[in-house]
N, C-alpha and C positions, 0 to 999 in steps of 0.2 A: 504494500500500500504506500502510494506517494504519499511525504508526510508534508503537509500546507502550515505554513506559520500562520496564526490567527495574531494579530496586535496585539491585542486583548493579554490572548492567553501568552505571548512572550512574556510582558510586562510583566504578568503574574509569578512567571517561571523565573522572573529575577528577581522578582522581590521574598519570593519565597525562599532565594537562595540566598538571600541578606539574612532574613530572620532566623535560619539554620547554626546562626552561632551565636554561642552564649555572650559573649564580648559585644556582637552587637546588639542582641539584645537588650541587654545593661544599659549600652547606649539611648536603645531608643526607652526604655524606664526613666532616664532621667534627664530628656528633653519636653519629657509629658508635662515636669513644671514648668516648661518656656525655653527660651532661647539661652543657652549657657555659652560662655568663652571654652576656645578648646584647651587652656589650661584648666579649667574647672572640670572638664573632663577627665584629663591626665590624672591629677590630682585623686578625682574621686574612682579611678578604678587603680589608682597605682599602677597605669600603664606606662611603657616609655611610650613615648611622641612618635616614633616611626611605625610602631603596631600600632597604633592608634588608626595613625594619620591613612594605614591601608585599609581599618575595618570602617572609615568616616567615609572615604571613598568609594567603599561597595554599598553603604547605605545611599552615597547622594548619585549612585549610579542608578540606582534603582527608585530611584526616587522619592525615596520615605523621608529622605533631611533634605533641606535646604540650607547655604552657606553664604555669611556675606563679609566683608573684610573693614576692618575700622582700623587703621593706623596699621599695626603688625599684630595684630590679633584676629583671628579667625572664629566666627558666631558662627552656631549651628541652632537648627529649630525643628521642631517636625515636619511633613510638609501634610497640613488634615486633607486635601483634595486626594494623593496619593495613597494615602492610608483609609480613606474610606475606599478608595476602588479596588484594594486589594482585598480590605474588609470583604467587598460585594463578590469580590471572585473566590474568594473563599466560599462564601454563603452558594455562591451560584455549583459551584465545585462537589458543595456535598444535598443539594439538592435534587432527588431526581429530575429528567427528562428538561436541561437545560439544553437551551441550545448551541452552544458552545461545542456538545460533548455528542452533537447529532452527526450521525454516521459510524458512533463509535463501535455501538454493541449491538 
């Protein structure tokens, strides 16, 4: 069977592979209070800066953070658009008879 990329469903397949680590995870727990500096990130997981700076980049690949630059400091936030559409592919994923998943079985 040829296999079709559906938008959708990549989008989902990356973000699902962000939340897949505990390190990100953590991350995204503690931007749920707001937008933090990415030293208050470092700080609060006792990570060094270069693991970090790779696990910040697979979340803002996938869309779940957003990043914006104040002098030499780097802000991180959630992004709530992309997190609720992952939410929804989630919800749609374990729904039967979605369409997404038509022609599957």
């Amino acid at each position: 069977m040829a296999s079709r990329a559906v938008p959708e469903l990549t989008d989902a397949v990356q973000a699902f592979h962000a939340l897949s680590d505990p390190t990100r995870l953590q991350l995204l727990q503690l931007l749920r209070g707001g937008e933090r500096c990415v030293c208050e990130l470092t700080d609060a997981l006792a990570a060094g800066q270069s693991r970090l700076s790779f696990h910040l980049r697979t979340l803002k690949e996938a869309g779940l953070v957003q990043d914006r630059r104040e002098g030499r400091w780097v802000y991180y936030r959630l992004n709530p658009e992309q997190v609720e559409r992952i939410a929804g592919a989630l919800a749609d994923c374990c729904t039967p008879k979605k369409t997404w998943l038509k022609g599957c079985c």
